[in-house]
C-alpha positions in Angstrom: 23.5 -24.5 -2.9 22.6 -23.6 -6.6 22.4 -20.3 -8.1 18.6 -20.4 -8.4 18.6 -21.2 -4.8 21.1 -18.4 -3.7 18.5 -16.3 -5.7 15.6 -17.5 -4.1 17.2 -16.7 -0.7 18.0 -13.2 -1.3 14.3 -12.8 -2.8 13.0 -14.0 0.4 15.5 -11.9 2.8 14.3 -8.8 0.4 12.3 -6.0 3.1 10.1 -3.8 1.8 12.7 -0.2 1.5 14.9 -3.2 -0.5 12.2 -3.8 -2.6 11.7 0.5 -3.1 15.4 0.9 -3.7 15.2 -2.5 -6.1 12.4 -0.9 -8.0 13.8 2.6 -8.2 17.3 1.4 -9.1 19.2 0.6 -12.7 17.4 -2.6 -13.5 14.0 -1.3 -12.9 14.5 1.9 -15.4 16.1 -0.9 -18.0 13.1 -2.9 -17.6 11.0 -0.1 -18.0 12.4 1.0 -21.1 12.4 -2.8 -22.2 8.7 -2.7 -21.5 8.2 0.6 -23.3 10.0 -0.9 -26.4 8.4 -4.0 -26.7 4.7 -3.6 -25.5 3.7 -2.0 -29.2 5.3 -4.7 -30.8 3.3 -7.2 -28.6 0.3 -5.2 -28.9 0.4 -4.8 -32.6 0.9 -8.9 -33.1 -2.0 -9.0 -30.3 -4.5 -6.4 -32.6 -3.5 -8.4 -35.6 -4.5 -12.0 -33.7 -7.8 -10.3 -32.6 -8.8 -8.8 -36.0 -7.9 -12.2 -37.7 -10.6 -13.9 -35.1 -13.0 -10.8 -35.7 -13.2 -11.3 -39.1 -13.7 -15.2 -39.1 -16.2 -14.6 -36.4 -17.9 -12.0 -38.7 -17.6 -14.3 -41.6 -19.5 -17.3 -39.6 -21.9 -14.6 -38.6 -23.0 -13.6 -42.4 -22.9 -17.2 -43.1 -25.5 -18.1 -40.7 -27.6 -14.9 -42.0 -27.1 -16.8 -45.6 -28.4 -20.0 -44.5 -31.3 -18.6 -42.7 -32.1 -16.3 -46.1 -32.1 -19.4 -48.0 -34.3 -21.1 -45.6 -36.7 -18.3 -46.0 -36.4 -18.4 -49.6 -37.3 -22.2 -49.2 -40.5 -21.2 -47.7 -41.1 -18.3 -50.2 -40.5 -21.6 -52.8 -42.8 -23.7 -51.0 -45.5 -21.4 -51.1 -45.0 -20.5 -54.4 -45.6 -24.1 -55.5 -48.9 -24.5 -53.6 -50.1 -21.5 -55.3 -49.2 -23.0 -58.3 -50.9 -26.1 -57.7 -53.9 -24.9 -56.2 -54.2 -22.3 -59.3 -54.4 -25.1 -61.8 -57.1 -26.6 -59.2 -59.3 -23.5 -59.5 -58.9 -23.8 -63.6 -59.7 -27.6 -63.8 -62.8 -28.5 -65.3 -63.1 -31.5 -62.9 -62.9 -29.4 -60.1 -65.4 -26.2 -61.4 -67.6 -28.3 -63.2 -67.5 -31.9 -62.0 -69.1 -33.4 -59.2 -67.2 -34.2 -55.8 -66.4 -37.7 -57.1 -64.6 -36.4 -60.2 -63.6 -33.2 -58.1 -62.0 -36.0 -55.3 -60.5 -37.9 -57.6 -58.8 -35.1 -59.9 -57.1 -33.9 -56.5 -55.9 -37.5 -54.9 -54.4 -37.2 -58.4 -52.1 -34.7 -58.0 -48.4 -34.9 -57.3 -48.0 -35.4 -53.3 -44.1 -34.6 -53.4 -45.5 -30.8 -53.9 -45.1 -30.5 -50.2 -48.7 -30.2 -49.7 -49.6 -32.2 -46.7 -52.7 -32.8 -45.3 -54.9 -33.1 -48.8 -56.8 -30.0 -50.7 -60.1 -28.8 -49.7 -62.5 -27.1 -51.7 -65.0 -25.0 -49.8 -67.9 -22.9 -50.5 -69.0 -19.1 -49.3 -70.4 -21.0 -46.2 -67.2 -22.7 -45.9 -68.5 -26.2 -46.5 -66.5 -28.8 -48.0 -67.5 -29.6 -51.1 -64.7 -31.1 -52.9 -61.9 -33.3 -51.0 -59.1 -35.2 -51.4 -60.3 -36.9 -48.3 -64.2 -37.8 -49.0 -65.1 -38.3 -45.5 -64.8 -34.3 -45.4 -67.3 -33.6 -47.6 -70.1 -31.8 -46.1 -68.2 -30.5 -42.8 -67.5 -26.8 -41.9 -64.8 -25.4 -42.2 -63.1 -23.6 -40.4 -60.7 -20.3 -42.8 -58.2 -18.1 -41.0 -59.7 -15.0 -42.6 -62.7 -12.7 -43.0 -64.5 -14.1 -45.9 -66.8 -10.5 -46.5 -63.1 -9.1 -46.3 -61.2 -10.7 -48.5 -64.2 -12.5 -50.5 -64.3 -9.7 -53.0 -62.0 -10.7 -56.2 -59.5 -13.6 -56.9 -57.2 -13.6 -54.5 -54.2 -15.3 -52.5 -53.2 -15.6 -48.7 -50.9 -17.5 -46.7 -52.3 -18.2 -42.7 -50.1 -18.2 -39.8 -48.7 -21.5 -38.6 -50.9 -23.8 -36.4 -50.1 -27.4 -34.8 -51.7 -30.0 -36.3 -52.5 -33.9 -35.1 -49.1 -35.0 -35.4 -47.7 -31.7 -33.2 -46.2 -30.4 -36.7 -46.5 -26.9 -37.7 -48.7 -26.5 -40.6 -49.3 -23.3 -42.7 -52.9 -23.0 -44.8 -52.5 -21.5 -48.1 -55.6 -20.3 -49.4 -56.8 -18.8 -53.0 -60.5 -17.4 -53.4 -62.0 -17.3 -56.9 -64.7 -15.1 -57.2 -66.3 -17.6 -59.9 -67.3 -16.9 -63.8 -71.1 -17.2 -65.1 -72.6 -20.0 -63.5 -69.6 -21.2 -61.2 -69.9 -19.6 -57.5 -67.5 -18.8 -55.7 -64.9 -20.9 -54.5 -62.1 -21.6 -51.7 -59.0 -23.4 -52.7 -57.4 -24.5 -49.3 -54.0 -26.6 -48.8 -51.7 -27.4 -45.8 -48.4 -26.9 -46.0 -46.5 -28.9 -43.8 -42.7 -29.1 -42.9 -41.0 -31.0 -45.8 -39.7 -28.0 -47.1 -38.3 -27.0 -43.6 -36.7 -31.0 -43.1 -35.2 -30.7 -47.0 -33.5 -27.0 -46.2 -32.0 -28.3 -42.5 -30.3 -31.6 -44.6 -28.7 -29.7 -47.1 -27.1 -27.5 -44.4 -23.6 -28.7 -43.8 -23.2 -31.6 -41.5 -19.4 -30.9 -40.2 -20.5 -28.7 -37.5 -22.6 -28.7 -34.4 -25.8 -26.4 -35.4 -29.4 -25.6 -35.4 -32.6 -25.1 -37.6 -35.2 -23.7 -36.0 -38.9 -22.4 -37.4 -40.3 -19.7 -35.3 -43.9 -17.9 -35.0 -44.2 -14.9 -34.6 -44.2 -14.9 -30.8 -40.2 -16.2 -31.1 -41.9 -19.6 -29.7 -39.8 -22.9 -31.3 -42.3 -24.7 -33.8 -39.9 -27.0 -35.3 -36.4 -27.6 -34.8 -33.1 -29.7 -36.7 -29.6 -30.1 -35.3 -28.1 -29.6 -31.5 -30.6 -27.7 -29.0 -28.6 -25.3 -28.4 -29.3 -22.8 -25.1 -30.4 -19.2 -25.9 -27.2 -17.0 -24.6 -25.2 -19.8 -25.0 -21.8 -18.5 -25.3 -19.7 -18.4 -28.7 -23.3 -19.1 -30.2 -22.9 -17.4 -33.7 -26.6 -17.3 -35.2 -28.4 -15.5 -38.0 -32.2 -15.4 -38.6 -34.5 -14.2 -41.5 -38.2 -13.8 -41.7 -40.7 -15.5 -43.3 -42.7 -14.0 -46.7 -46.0 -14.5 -44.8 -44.1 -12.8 -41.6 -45.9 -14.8 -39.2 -42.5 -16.2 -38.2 -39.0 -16.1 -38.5 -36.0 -19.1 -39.2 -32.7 -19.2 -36.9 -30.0 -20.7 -37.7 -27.2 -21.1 -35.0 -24.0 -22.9 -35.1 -21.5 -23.6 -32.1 -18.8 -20.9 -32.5 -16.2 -22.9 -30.5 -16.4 -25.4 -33.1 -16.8 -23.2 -36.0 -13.6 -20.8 -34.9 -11.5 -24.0 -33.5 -9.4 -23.6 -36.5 -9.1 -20.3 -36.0 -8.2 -20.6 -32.2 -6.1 -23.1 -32.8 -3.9 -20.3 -34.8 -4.3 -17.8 -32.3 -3.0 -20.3 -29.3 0.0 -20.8 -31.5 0.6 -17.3 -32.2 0.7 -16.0 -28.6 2.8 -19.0 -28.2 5.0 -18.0 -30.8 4.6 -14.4 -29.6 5.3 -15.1 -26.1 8.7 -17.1 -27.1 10.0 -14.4 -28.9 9.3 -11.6 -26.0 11.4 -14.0 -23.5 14.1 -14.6 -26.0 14.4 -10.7 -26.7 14.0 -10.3 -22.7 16.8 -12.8 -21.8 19.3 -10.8 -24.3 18.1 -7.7 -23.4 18.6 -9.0 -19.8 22.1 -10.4 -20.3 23.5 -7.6 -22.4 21.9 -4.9 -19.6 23.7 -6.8 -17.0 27.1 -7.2 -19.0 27.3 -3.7 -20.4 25.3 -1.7 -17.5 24.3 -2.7 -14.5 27.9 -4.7 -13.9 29.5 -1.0 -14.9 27.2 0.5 -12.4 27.7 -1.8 -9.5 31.1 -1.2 -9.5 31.4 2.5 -9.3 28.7 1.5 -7.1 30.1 -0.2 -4.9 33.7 1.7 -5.5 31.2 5.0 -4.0 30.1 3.2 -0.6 33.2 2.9 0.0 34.0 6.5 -0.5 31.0 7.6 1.9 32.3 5.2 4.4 35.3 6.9 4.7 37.5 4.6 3.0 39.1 7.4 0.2 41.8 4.4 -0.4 38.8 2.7 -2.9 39.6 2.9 -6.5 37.4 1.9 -9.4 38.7 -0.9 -11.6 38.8 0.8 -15.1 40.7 -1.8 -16.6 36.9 -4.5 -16.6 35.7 -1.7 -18.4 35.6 -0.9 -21.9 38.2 1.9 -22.6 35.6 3.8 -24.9 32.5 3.5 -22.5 31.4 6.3 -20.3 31.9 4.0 -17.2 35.6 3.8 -17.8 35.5 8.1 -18.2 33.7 8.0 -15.2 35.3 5.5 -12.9 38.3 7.8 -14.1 36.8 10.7 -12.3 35.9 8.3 -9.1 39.5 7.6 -9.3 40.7 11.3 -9.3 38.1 12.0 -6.8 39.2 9.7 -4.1 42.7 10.6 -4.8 41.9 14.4 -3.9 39.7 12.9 -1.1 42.2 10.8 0.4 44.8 14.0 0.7 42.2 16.1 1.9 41.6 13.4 4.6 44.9 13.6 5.2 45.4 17.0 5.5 41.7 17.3 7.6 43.2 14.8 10.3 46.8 16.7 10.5 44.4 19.7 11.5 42.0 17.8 13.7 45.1 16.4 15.8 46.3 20.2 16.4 42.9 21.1 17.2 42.5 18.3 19.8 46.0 19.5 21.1 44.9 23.1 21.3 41.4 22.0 22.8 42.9 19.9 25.6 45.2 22.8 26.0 42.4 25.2 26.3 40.5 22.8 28.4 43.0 22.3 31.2 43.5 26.2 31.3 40.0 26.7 31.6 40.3 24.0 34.6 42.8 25.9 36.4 40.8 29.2 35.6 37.6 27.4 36.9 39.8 26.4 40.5 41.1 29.7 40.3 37.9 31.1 40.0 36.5 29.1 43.5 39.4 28.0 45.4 41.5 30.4 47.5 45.2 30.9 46.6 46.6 30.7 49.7 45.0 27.8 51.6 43.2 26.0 48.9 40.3 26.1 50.4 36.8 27.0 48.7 37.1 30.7 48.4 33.7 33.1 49.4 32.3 32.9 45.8 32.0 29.5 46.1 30.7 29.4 49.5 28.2 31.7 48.5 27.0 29.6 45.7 27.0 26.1 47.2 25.2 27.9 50.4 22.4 29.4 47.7 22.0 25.6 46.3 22.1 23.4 49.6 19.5 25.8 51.1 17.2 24.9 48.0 17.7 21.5 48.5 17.2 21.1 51.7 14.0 22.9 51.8 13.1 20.7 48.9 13.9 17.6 51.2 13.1 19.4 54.7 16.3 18.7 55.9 18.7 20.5 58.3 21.5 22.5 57.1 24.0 23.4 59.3 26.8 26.3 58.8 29.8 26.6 61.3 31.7 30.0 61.5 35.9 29.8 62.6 37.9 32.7 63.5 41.5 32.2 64.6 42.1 33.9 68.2 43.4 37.0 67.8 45.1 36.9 64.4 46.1 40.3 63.9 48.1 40.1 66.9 50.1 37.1 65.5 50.9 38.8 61.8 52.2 42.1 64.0 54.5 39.4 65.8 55.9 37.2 64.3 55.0 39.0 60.5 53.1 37.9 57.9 55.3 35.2 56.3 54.4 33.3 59.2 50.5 34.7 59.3 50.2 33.1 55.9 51.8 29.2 56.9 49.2 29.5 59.9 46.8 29.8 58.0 47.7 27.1 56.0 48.0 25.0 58.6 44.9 26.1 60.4 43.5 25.5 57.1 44.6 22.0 56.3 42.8 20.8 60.4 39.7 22.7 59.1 39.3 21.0 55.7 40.0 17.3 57.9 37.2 18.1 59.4 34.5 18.2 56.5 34.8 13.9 55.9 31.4 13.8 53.8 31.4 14.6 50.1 28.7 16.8 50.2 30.5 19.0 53.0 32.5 22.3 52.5 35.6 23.8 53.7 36.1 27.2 52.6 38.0 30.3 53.9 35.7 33.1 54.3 38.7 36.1 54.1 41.4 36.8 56.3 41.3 34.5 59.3 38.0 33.6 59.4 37.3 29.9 58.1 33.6 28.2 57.4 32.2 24.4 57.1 29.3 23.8 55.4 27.6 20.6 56.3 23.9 19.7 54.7 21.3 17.2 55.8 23.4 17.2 59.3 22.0 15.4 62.1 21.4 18.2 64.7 22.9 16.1 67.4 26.4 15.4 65.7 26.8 19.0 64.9 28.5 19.9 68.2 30.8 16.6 67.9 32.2 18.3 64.4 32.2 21.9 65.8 34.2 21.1 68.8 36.3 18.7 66.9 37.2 21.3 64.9 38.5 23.6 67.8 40.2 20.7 69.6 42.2 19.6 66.2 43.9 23.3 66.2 44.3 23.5 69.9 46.1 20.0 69.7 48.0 21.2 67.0 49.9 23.3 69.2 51.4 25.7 66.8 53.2 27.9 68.7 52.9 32.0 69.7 54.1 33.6 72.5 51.8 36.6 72.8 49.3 34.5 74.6 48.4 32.9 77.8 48.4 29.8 76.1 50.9 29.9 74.2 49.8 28.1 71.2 47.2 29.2 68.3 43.1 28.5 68.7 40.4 29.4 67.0 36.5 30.3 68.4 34.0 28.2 66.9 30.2 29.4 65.9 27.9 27.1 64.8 24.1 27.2 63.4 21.8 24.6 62.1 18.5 25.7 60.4 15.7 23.5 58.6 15.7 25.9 54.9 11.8 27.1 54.1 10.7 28.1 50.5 11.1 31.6 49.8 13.7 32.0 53.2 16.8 33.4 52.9 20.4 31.4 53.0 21.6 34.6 55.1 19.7 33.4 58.3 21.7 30.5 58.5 25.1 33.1 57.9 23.8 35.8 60.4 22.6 32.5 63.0 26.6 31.6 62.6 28.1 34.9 63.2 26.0 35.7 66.0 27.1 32.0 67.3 30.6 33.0 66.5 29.8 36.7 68.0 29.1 34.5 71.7 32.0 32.2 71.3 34.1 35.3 71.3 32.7 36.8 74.4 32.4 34.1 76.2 36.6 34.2 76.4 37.5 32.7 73.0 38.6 29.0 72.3 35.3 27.8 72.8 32.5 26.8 70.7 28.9 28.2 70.6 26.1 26.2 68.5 22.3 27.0 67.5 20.0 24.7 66.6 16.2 25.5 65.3 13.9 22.4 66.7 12.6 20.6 63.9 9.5 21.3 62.0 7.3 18.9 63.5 8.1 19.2 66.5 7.8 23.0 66.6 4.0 21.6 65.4 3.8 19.4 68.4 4.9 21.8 70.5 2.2 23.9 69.6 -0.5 21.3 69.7 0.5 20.7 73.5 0.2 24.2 74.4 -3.1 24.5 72.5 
């Protein structure tokens, strides 16, 4: 597998606290700092870019305002000319004196390339035609764009809105009145301009880009337009308008900014490019040199301090891959010195954790033999009373948890004082053990308990006993001594018994353990009267029968 491969396995292994520890380790802070180094750098070469295209942009922008002044102006100039024209008009004698044939014929006369379209009418205060460049108008009304009483008063110039003519091109009426001199009356002067002057200005535009002339009235609507239809909000649309001298309308000229700023683009493309290749080749060292210098440093006393915390003080940073005037080499140095001390205090902690075991299993086993002390009786080894007492306290709980029978039988050995005056107590004490040892053969079931109660008198405490097998285990335990035989003179029978008492209760909650004691003794008590070496047992009847019982009755 390649490297880029091994790389792309680990990226993909990576779990999100791996990703946290990535980003708040060594590399990120380098990269960080990396970013915080170079993003003014980037960001100044980006601003400069920008303002280079800002400029150009604003440059096209006051070049479109320029070409649509000077198609404004090329109104102003048309409109000049027609006042010109129609001024000499007013001032020829053919046309103030003559007749309409004279009149007709001085105007067909008249330079066309003027841009006057449409011919020139003379008209009266009625606004008849009385002088035309086109004779079948003589005679008709015409219509003027203005209030004759208004502006009828003294010699006088106006310019008319635009309006569509025949051929659906706009046309603009210039008009001069002349009030008239002795016997001339007076007079209207009216030409059409039409849209030469527009058609000349659009073709001496430049041709090398996309663009387009349009005329405007004063409503914004499109009377005329040259060049590309472009779409209004087009984007990268760079336009410029100016209005008219009549102000009736307005012209627009709008060029394709994508075209016009291609150059410009083009430049800007290459300069991020350029921008861009220097960023990775500054990244890629900065990268490499981190790596060499920092992050290979770090890893290492890295790695040399996992092992420390695992325990392993034998780990030693390799100082010698560093350089010996870096701060790494000072501080894998200190690792070095630090594991050293480490490693003898582990020493030293393990040398006192072995004599601390020793003294704790020392402690433990004497606490073991206190504990048996404590709850087993010296002489027979037997459970002693204290620990009677406390298993009796616990089985009677859980048996009145469960509702089960707990049984408690009472030994005495037959006249025991009797046999210590006799034969002395040396011999009292190895009856008792022996006494002891058929006792404790007796309690077979783990939870069962032999214990000697002081003296000569013995106990057996059985829980959750059948009532029925507690006579078996009572008289078993008096026949097991009687067979024993262990010899004494000072009786008819010449060997040792004992008298057995036995009691089985079923615990209740809040009762207490002494009923089942006193129920023993008093068991005991009888077993003693009735001629000793026999066995007396009591057994309460269970609770649900005592129920039945009491439901047959009823």
């Amino acid at each position: 597998m390649t490297r880029q491969g091994r790389l792309f396995r680990r990226l993909a292994r990576l779990r999100p606290h791996d990703i946290v520890r990535l980003w708040g380790g060594v590399r990120s802070r380098l990269f960080l700092i990396f970013l915080i180094a170079i993003i003014p750098l980037a960001a100044f070469q980006i601003k400069a870019l920008q303002d280079a295209r800002a400029a150009r942009v604003a440059q096209a922008i006051a070049a479109a305002q320029t070409d649509a002044v000077a198609g404004a102006r090329r109104y102003e100039e048309a409109v000049n000319q027609a006042y010109i024209v129609l001024d000499l008009v007013s001032r020829a004698p053919q046309v103030s004196l003559g007749t309409a044939n004279t009149c007709g014929h001085f105007l067909r006369e008249i330079d066309p390339s003027r841009s006057i379209g449409g011919g020139i009418r003379v008209l009266d205060t009625q606004s008849r035609v009385i002088c035309a460049t086109d004779e079948a108008l003589l005679g008709s009304e015409g219509q003027l764009p203005l209030d004759p009483d208004r502006y009828a008063t003294a010699r006088s110039f106006h310019v008319s809105g635009f309006m569509i003519g025949a051929d659906d091109e706009p046309r603009t009426l210039v008009i001069l009145f002349d009030e008239g001199l002795g016997a001339v009356e007076p007079r209207y002067y009216v030409a059409a301009l039409g849209d030469d002057w527009f058609r000349g200005f659009a073709d001496a535009l430049r041709a090398d880009l996309p663009l387009a002339v349009s005329l405007h009235d004063a409503a914004g609507h499109v009377l005329v337009q040259r060049g590309e239809a472009f779409a209004d909000g087009r984007d990268g649309l760079i336009t410029g308008e100016a209005p008219l001298v009549s102000g009736e309308g307005f012209i627009r000229v709008s060029y394709d900014g994508q075209a016009l700023l291609a150059d410009i683009d083009a430049i800007i493309r290459h300069g991020y490019f350029v921008l861009l290749a220097i960023l990775m080749i500054i990244a890629i060292t900065a990268f490499w040199a981190g790596q060499r210098l920092v992050i290979a440093p770090i890893e290492a006393l890295r790695f040399t301090a996992a092992r420390l915390a695992r325990g392993d003080f034998s780990a030693r940073a390799l100082t010698e891959h560093f350089d010996p005037r870096s701060e790494f080499a000072l501080l894998g140095k200190a690792f070095n010195r630090m594991a050293e001390r480490l490693e003898d205090r582990e020493r030293e902690r393990d040398a006192t954790q072995r004599r601390l075991e020793d003294k704790e299993r020392e402690l433990t086993n004497a606490n073991q033999r206190l504990e048996a002390l404590a709850h087993s009786d010296g002489l027979t080894g037997l459970a002693n009373r204290r620990r009677l007492d406390d298993r009796l306290a616990q089985a009677w709980q859980d048996m009145a948890e469960a509702e089960a029978p707990l049984a408690l039988i009472a030994i005495d050995i037959d006249h025991f004082k009797l046999y210590n005056d006799n034969y002395g107590h040396p011999a009292g004490d190895a009856c008792l053990r022996e006494v002891a040892q058929l006792i404790a053969a007796s309690a077979v079931r783990s939870d069962d308990l032999a214990a000697r109660c002081g003296g000569e008198e013995f106990a057996i405490l059985l829980p959750d006993l059948p009532p029925a097998h507690l006579w078996t285990i009572a008289e078993m335990v008096r026949v097991r001594v009687f067979d024993a035989a262990l010899e004494r003179d000072d009786t008819p029978l010449g060997r040792v018994t004992v008298s057995v008492g036995a009691a089985l209760v079923y615990p209740a909650r809040g009762a207490s353990p002494e009923t089942l004691r006193v129920a023993a003794d008093n068991a005991l008590y009888e077993a003693k009267r009735a001629g000793r070496n026999c066995c007396i047992i009591e057994c309460d009847s269970p609770p649900e029968a005592a129920h039945a019982d009491l439901r047959i009755s009823l």
